[in-house]
C-alpha positions in Angstrom: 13.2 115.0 -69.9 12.3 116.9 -66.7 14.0 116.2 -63.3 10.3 114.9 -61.7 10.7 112.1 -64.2 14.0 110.6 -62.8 14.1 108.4 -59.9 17.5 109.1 -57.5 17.9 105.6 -57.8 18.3 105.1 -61.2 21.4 107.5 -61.1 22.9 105.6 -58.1 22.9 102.3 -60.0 24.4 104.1 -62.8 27.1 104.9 -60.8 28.1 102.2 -59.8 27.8 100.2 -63.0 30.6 102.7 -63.6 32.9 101.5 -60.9 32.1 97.8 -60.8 31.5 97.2 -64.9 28.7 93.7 -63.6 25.5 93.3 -62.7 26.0 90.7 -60.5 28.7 92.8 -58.3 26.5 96.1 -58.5 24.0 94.5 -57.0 26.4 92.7 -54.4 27.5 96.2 -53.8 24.0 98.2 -52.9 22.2 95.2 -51.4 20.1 94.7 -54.4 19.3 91.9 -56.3 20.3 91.1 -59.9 16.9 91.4 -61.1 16.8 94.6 -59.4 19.5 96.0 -60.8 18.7 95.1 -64.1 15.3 96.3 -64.0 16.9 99.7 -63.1 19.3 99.9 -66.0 16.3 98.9 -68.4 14.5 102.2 -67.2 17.6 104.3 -67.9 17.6 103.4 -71.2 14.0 103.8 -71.8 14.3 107.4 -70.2 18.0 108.3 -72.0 17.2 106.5 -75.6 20.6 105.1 -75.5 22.3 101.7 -74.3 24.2 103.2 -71.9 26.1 100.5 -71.3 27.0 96.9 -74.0 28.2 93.4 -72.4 31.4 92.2 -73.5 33.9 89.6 -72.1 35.4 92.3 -70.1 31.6 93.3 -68.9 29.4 95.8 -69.1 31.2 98.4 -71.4 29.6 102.5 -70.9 28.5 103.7 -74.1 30.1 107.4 -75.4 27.0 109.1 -74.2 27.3 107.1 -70.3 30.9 108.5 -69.9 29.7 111.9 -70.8 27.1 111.7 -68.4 29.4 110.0 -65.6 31.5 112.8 -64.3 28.1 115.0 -64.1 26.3 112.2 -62.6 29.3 111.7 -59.8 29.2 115.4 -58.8 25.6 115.5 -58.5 25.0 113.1 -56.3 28.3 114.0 -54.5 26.8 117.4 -53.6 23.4 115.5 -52.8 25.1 113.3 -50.1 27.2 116.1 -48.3 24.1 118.4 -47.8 21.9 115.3 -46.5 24.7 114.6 -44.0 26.2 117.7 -42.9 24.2 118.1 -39.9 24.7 114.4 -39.0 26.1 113.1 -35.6 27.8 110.3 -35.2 27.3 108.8 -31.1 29.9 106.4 -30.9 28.3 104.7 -27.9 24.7 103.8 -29.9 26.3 103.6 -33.7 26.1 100.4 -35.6 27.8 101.6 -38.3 29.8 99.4 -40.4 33.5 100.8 -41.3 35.7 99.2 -44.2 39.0 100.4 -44.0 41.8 99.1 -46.9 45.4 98.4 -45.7 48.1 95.7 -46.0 48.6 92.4 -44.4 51.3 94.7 -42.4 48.7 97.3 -41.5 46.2 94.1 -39.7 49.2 92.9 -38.2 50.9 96.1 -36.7 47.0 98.7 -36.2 44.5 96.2 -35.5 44.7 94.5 -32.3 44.9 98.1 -30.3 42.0 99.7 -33.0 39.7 96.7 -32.2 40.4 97.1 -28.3 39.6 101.2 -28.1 36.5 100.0 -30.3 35.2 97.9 -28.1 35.4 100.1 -25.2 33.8 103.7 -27.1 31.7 102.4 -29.6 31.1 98.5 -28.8 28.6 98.5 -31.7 30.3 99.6 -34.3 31.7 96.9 -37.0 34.7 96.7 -38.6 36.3 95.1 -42.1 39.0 95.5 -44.2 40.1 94.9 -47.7 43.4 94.6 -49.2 44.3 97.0 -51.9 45.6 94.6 -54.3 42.6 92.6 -54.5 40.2 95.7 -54.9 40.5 99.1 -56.9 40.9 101.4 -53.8 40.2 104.5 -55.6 37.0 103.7 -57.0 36.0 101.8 -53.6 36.4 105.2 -52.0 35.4 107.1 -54.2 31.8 105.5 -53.4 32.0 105.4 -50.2 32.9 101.7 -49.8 35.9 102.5 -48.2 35.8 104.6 -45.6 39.3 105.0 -44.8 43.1 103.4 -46.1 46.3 103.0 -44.0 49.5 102.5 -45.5 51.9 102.9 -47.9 49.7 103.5 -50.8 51.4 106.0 -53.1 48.5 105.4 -55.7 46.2 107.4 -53.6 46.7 111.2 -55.0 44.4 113.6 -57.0 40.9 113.5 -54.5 42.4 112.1 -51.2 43.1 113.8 -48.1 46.1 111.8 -46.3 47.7 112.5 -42.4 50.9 111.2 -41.7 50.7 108.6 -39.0 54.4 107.8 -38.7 57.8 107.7 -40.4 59.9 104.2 -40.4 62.9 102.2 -41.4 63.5 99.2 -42.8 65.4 96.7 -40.6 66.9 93.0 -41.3 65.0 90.5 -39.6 65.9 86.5 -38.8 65.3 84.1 -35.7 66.9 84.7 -32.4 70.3 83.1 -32.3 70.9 83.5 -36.0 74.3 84.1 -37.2 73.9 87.5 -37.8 71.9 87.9 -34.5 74.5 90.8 -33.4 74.5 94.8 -33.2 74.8 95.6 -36.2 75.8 93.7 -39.4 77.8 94.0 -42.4 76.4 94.7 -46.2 78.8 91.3 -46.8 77.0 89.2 -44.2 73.7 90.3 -45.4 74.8 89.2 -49.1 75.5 86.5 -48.2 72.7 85.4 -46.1 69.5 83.5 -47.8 66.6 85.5 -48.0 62.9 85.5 -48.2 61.5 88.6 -50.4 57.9 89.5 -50.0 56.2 90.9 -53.1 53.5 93.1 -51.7 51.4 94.1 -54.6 49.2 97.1 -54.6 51.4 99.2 -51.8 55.2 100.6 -52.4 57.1 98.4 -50.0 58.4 97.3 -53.5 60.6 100.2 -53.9 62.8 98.9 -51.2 64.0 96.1 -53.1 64.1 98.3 -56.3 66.7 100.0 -54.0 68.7 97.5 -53.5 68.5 96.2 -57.4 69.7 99.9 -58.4 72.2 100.1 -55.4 73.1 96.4 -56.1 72.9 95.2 -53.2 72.9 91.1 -53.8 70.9 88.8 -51.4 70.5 85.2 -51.9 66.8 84.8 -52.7 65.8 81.4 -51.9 62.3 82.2 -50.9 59.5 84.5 -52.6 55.8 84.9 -50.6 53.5 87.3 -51.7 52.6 89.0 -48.3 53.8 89.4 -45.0 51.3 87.3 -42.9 53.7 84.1 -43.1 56.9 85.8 -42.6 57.3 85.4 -38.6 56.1 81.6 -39.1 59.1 81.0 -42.0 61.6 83.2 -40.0 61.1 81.0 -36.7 61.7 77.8 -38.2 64.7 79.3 -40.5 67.7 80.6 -41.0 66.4 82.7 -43.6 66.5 87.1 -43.6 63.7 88.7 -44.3 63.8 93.0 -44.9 60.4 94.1 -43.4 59.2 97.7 -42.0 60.2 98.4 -38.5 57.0 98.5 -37.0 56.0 95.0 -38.3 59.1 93.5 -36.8 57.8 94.8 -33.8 54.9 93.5 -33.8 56.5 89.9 -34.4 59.8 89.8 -32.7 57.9 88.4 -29.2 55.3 85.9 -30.8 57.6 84.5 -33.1 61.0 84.8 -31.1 63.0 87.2 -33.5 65.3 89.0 -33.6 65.8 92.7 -35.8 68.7 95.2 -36.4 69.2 98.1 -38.8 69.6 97.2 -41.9 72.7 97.5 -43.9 71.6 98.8 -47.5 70.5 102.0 -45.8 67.2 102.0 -47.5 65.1 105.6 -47.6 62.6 105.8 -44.8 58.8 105.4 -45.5 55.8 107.5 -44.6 53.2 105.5 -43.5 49.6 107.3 -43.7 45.8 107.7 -43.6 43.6 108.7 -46.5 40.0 109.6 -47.3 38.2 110.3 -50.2 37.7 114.3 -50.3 33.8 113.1 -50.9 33.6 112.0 -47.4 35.7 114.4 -45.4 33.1 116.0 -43.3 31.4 112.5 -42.5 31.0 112.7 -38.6 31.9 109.1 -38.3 34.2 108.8 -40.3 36.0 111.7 -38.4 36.0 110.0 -35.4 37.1 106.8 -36.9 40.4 109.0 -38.3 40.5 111.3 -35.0 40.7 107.9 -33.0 43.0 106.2 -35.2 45.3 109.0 -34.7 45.4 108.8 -31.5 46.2 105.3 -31.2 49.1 105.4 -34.0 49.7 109.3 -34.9 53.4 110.0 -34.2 54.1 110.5 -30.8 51.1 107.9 -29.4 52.0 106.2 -26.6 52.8 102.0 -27.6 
């Protein structure tokens, strides 16, 4: 097989059969349609003589001889897309560009509202979504670029990410305003034997705080379990219920929701909270700016 008979396309839908395992969400992915995409995979097979890739209930299953030619196939068109765009600009003021950036419930909460308002005023065309990574694989969504960027507490992001430290933070115990334990300080006894509401925040580590607590058994009255954040200040308000949340996200909610926060008792470690990119995409001009300007807005040391 020579190189004149391959269309770049072809390897591109490859790839992301890889990462997404349907037809259906491939084609969801690159703006294709089904047909499409399954009209491209029919020619890779012509031109490779093999399956490539067999349905079963799980999807579309890679053959032995598609995972040998995946990592190949990744770093090829890798190299491809950072000499196309290395002399690329980004103009902020003219861009349409469309930016997905995964973070928590906390992280739309706490970096949004001020991100949105400095977008509107330098690059007013520029669109912005976000996914959460517990209902997406994060690595494989940046990996091909479908992510551009991820704030957080994210410690599954290693081998193949850059990451910048945007701020270290404490936990602190949080409850309504004229709460019992709405004082200076309180006691590990008072916060036993307080009734709590425990967040289980899947796909991020704000789970190793109450693994913490387990080892360093610490006992709370768990009366209520939610699976993110976005409730919390609503339940806390119309409560007497304690809730341990990040500092930054209490906050963010002690004015709307009329709360109340102090250190918390346990001593729990501090967390680093950061940004990552996919080494793939380091030298993207926009996506520079995007990190350069997030930085600025929430890097250590920005002003609130």
């Amino acid at each position: 097989m020579e190189l004149k008979d391959i269309d770049l396309n072809l390897l591109v839908v490859f790839q992301q059969l890889l990462i997404d395992r349907r037809v259906s969400k491939v084609a969801e992915s690159l703006g294709l349609s089904q047909p499409g995409v399954s009209n491209a995979l029919a020619r890779l097979r012509k031109l490779t003589g093999d399956p490539l890739f067999l349905r079963t209930p799980k999807g579309m299953e890679p053959t032995p001889f598609a995972e040998q030619l995946a990592e190949p196939t990744e770093r090829a068109l890798s190299v491809i897309h950072l000499a196309i765009n290395q002399r690329a600009t980004f103009d902020p003021e003219t861009s349409t560009r469309a930016f997905r950036i995964g973070m928590t419930d906390i992280g739309e909460i706490y970096f949004l509202p001020k991100l949105m308002k400095e977008l509107k005023r330098l690059a007013p065309h520029v669109s912005l979504s976000t996914v959460r990574s517990a209902t997406v694989n994060l690595q494989d969504e940046m990996e091909a670029g479908h992510v551009s960027l991820a704030m957080g507490l994210l410690p599954q992001l290693k081998a193949g990410y850059f990451q910048r430290r945007l701020f270290k933070q404490e936990y602190v115990c949080m409850f309504r305003r004229g709460h019992p334990l709405d004082k200076r300080s309180i006691s590990l006894a008072a916060f036993s034997a307080a009734e709590h509401v425990v967040v289980i925040s899947e796909g991020t580590g704000h789970g190793n705080a109450d693994e913490f607590m387990t080892r360093r058994k610490v006992a709370r009255r768990v009366v209520l379990t939610v699976p993110h954040y976005v409730a919390v200040g609503h339940i806390l308000h119309d409560s007497d219920l304690v809730a341990t949340v990040p500092e930054r996200l209490a906050q963010a909610l002690a004015e709307p929701f009329a709360l109340s926060y102090v250190g918390h008792p346990a001593k729990l470690p501090e967390i680093a909270i950061n940004l990552f990119w996919h080494e793939r995409y380091n030298k993207d001009p926009a996506i520079a700016w995007l990190r350069s300007l997030i930085i600025r807005l929430h890097g250590e040391g920005a002003a609130d």
